[in-house]
PyMOL commands that place a pseudoatom at each C-alpha (Angstrom):
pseudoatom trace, name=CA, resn=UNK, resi=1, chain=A, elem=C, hetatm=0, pos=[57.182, 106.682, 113.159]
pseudoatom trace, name=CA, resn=UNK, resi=2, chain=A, elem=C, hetatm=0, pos=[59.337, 106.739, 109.981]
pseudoatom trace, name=CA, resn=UNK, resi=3, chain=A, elem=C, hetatm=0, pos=[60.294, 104.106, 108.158]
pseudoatom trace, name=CA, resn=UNK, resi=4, chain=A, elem=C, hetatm=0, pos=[63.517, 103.280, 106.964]
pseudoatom trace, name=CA, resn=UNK, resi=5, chain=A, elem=C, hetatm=0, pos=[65.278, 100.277, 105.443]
pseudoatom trace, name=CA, resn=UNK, resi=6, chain=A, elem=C, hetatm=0, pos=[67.348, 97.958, 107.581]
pseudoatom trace, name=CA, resn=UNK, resi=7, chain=A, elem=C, hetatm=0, pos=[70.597, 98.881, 107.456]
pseudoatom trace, name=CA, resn=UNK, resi=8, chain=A, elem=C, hetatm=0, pos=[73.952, 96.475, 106.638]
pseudoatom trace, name=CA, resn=UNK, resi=9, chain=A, elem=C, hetatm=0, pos=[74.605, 95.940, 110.518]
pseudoatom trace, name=CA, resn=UNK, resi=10, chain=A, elem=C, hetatm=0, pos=[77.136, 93.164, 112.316]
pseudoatom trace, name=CA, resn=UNK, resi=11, chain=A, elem=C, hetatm=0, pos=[76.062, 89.869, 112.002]
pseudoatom trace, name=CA, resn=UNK, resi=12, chain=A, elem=C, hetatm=0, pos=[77.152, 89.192, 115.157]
pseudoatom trace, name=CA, resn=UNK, resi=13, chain=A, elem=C, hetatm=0, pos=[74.926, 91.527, 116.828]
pseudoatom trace, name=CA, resn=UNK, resi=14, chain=A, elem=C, hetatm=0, pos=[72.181, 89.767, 114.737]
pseudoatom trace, name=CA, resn=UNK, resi=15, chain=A, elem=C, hetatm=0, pos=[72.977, 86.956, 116.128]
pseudoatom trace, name=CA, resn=UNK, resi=16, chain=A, elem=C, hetatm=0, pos=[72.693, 87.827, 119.678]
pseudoatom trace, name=CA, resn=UNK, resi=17, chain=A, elem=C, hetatm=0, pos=[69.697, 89.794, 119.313]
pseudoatom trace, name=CA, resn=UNK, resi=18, chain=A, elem=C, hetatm=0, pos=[68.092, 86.691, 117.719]
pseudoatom trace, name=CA, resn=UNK, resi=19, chain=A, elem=C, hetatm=0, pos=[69.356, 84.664, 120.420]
pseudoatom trace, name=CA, resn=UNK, resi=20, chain=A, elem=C, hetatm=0, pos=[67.968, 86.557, 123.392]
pseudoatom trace, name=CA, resn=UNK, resi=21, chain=A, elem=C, hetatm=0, pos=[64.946, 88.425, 121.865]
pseudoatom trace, name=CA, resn=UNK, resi=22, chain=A, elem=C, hetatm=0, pos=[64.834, 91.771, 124.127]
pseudoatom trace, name=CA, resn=UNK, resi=23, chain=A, elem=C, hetatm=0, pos=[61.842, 93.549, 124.682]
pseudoatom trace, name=CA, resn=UNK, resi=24, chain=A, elem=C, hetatm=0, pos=[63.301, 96.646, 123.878]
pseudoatom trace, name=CA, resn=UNK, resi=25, chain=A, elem=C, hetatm=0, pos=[66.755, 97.040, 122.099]
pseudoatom trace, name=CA, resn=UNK, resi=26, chain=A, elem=C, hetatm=0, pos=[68.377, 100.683, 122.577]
pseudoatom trace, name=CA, resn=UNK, resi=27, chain=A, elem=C, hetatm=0, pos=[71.613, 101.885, 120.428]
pseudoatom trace, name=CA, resn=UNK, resi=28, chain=A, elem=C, hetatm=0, pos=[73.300, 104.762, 119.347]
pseudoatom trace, name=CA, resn=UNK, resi=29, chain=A, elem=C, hetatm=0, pos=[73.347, 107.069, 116.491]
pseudoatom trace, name=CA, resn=UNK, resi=30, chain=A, elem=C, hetatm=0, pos=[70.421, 109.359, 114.973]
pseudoatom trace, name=CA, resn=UNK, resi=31, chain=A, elem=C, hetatm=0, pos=[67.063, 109.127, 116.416]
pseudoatom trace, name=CA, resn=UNK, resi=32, chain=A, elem=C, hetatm=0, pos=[65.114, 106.269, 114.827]
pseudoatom trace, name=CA, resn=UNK, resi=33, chain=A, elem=C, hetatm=0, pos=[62.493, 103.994, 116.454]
pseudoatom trace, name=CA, resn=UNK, resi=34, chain=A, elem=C, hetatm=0, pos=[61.300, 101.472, 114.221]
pseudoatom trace, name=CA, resn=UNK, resi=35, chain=A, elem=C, hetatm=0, pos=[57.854, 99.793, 114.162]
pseudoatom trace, name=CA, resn=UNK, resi=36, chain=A, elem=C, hetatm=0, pos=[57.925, 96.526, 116.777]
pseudoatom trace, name=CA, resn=UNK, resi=37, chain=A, elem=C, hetatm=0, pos=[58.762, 92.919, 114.984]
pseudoatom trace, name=CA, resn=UNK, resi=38, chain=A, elem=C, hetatm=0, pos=[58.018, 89.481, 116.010]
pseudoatom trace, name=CA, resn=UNK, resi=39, chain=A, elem=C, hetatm=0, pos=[60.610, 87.417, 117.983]
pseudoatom trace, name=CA, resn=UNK, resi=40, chain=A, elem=C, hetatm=0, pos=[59.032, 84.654, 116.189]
pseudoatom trace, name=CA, resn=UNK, resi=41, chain=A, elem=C, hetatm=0, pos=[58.267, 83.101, 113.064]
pseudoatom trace, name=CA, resn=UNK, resi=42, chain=A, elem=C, hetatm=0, pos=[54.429, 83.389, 112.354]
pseudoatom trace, name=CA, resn=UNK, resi=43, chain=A, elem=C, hetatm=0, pos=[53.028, 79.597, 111.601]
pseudoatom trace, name=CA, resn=UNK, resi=44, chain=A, elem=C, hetatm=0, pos=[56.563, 77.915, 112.475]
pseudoatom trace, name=CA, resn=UNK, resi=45, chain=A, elem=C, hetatm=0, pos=[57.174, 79.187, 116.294]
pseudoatom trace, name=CA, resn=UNK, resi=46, chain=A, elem=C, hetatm=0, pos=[54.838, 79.796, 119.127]
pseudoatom trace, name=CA, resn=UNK, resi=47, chain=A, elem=C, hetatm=0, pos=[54.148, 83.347, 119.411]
pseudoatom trace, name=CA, resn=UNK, resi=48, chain=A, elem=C, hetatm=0, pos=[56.364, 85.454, 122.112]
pseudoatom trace, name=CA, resn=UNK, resi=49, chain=A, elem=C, hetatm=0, pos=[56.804, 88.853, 123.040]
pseudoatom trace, name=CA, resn=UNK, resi=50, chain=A, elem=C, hetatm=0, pos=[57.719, 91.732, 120.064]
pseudoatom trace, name=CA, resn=UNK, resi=51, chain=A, elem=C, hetatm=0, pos=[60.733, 93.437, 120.572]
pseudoatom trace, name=CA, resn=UNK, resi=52, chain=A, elem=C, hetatm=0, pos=[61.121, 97.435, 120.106]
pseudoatom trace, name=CA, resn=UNK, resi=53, chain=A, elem=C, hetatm=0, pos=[63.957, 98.636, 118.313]
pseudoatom trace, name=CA, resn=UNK, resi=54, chain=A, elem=C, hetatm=0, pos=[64.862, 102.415, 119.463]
pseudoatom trace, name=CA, resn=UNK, resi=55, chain=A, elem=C, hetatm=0, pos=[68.089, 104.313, 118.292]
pseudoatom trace, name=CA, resn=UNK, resi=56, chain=A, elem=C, hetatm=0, pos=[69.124, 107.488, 120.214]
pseudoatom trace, name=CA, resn=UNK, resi=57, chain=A, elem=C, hetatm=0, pos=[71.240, 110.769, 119.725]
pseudoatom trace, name=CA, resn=UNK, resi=58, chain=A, elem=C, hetatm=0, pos=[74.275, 111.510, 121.442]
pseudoatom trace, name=CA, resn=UNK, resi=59, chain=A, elem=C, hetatm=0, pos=[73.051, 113.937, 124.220]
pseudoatom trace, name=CA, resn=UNK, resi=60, chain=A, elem=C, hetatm=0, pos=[73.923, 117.967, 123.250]
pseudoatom trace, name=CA, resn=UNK, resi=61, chain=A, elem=C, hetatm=0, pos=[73.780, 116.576, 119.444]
pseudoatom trace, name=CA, resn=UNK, resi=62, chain=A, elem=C, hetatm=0, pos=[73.911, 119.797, 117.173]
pseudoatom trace, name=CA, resn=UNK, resi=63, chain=A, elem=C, hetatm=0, pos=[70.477, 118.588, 115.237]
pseudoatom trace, name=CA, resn=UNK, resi=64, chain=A, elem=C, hetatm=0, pos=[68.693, 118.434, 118.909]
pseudoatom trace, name=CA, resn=UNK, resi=65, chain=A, elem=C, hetatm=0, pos=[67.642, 115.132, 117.841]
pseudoatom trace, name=CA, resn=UNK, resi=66, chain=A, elem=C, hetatm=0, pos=[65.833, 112.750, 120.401]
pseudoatom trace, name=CA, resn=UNK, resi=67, chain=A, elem=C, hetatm=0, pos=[68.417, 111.697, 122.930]
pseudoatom trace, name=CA, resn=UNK, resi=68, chain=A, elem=C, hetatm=0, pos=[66.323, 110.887, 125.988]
pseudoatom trace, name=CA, resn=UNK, resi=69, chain=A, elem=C, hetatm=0, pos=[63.508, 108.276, 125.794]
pseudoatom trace, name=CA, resn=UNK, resi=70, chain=A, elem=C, hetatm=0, pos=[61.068, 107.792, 128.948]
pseudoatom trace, name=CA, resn=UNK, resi=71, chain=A, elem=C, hetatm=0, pos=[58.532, 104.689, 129.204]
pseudoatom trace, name=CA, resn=UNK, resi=72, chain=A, elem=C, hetatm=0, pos=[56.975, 102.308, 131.273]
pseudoatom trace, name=CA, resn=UNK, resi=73, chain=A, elem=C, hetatm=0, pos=[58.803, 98.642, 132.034]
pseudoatom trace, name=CA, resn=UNK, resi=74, chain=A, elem=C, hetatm=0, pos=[56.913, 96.025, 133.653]
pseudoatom trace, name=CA, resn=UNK, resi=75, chain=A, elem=C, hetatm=0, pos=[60.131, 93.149, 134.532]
pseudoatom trace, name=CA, resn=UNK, resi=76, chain=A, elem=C, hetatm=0, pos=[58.435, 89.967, 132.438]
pseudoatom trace, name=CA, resn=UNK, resi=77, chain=A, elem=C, hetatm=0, pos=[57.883, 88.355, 135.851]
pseudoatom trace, name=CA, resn=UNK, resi=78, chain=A, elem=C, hetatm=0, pos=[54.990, 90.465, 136.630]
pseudoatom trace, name=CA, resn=UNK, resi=79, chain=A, elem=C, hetatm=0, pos=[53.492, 90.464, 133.474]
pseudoatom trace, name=CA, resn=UNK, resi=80, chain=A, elem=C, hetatm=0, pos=[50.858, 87.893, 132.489]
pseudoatom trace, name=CA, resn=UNK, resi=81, chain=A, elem=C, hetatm=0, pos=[51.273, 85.743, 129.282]
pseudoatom trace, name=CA, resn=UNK, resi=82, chain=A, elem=C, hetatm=0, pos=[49.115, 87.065, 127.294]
pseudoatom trace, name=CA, resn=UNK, resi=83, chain=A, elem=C, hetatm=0, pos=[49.805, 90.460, 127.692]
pseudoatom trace, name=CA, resn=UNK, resi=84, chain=A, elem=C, hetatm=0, pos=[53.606, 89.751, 126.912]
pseudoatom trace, name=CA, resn=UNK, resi=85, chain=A, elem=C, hetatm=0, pos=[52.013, 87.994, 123.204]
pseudoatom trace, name=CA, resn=UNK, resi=86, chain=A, elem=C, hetatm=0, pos=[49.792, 90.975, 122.611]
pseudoatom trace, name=CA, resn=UNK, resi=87, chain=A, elem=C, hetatm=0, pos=[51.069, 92.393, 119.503]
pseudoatom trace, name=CA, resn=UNK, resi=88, chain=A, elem=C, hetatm=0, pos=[50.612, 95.547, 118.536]
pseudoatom trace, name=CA, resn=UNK, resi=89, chain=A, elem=C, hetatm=0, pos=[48.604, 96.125, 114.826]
pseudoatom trace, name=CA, resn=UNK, resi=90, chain=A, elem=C, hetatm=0, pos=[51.930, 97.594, 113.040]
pseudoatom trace, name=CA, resn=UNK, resi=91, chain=A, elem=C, hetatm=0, pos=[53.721, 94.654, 114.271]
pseudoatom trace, name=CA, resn=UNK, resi=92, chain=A, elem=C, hetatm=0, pos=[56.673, 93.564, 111.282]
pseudoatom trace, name=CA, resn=UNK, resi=93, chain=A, elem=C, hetatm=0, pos=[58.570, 90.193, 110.616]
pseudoatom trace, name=CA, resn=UNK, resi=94, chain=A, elem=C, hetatm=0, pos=[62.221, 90.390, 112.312]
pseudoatom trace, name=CA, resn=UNK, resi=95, chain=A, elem=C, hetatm=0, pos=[64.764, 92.625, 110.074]
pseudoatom trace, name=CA, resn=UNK, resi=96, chain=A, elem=C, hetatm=0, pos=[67.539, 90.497, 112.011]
pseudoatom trace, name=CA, resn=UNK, resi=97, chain=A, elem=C, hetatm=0, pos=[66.980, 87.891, 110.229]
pseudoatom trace, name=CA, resn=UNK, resi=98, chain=A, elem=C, hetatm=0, pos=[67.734, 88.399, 106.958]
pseudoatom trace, name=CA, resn=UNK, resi=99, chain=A, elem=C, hetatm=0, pos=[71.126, 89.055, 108.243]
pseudoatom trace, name=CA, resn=UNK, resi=100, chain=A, elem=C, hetatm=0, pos=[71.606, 86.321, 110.294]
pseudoatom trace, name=CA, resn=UNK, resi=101, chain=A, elem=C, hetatm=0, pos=[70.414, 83.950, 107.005]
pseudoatom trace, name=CA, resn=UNK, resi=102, chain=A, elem=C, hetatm=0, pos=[72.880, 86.028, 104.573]
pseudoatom trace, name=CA, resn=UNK, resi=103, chain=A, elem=C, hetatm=0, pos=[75.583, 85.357, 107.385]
pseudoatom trace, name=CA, resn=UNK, resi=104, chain=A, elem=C, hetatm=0, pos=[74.494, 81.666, 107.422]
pseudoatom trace, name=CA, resn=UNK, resi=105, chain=A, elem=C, hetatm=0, pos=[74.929, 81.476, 104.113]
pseudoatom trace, name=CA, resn=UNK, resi=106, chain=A, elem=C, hetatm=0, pos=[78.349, 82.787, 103.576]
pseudoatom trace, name=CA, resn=UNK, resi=107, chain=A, elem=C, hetatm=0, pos=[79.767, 80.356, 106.181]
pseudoatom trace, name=CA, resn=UNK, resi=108, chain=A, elem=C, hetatm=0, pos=[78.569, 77.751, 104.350]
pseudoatom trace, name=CA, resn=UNK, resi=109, chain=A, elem=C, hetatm=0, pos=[80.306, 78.558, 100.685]
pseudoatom trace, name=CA, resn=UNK, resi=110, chain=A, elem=C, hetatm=0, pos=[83.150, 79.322, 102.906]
pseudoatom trace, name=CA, resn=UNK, resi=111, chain=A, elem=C, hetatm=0, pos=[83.881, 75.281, 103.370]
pseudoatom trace, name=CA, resn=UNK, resi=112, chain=A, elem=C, hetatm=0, pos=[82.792, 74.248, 99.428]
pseudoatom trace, name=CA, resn=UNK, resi=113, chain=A, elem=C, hetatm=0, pos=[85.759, 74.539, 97.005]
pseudoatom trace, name=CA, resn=UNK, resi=114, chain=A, elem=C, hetatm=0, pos=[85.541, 74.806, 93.314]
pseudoatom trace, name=CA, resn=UNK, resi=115, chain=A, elem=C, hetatm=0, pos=[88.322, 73.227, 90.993]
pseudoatom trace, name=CA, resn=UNK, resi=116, chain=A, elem=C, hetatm=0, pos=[89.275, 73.407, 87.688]
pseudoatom trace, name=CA, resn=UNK, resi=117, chain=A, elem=C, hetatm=0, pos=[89.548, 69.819, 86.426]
pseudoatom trace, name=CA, resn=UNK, resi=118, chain=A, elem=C, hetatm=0, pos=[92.306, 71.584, 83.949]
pseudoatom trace, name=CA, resn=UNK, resi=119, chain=A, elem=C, hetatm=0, pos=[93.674, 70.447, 80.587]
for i in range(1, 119): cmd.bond("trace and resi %d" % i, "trace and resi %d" % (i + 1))
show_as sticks, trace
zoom trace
C-alpha cells in the first residue's frame, strides 16, 4: 500500500462519511487504497468497525491502472462484535476529520463580524 496525503476533498462528503461510517468506501479516479482508519475517536468513543478507503480507475484507463477490486463481504448482521472491532495493526486516525473540523470552523467565523470603531 502507498501512502499518500489526504487530499482537499468536499466537506460535504466528509460529512456524510463521518456520519454513516462505511465499512468500505469506493470512489473514482487513480488507483489508491489507503491504510484502514478508525470510525472512532481512541479514548473518547467506544471502539467500532474501521472503514477501508479504496479509489478505482476508470475501466480501459490508458495507465491499466487497478479498475476492478474483488473481496469478501460479510453483511454486519452476520458478523459477531468483536470481529467487526478487530482492527487491523496499520489501522490510522480518520483523515475525514480534519476536514470536517476545518469546515466547522469556517462556519463559525462566518457569523462573527469585525468593526472598525473608526475615527
Amino acid at each position: 500500500l502507498r501512502h499518500f496525503p489526504v487530499p482537499e476533498g468536499v466537506p460535504e462528503i466528509s460529512h456524510l462519511v463521518n456520519t454513516i461510517k462505511p465499512r468500505y468506501h469506493f470512489v473514482s479516479g487513480p488507483y489508491y487504497e489507503r491504510l484502514p482508519y478508525r470510525n472512532h475517536k481512541i479514548l473518547h468513543e467506544k471502539a467500532t468497525y474501521c472503514t477501508r478507503f479504496i479509489s478505482l480507475a476508470c475501466a480501459g484507463n490508458k495507465s491499466k491502472s487497478k479498475w476492478l477490486y474483488a473481496f469478501n463481504y460479510v453483511p454486519m448482521k452476520h458478523t459477531r462484535d468483536e470481529e467487526l472491532r478487530k482492527q487491523p495493526m496499520e489501522t490510522t486516525e480518520n483523515p475525514f476529520l480534519e476536514v470536517q473540523k476545518e469546515k466547522n470552523k469556517e462556519e463559525d467565523l462566518k457569523g462573527q463580524h469585525f468593526y472598525s470603531v473608526g475615527d
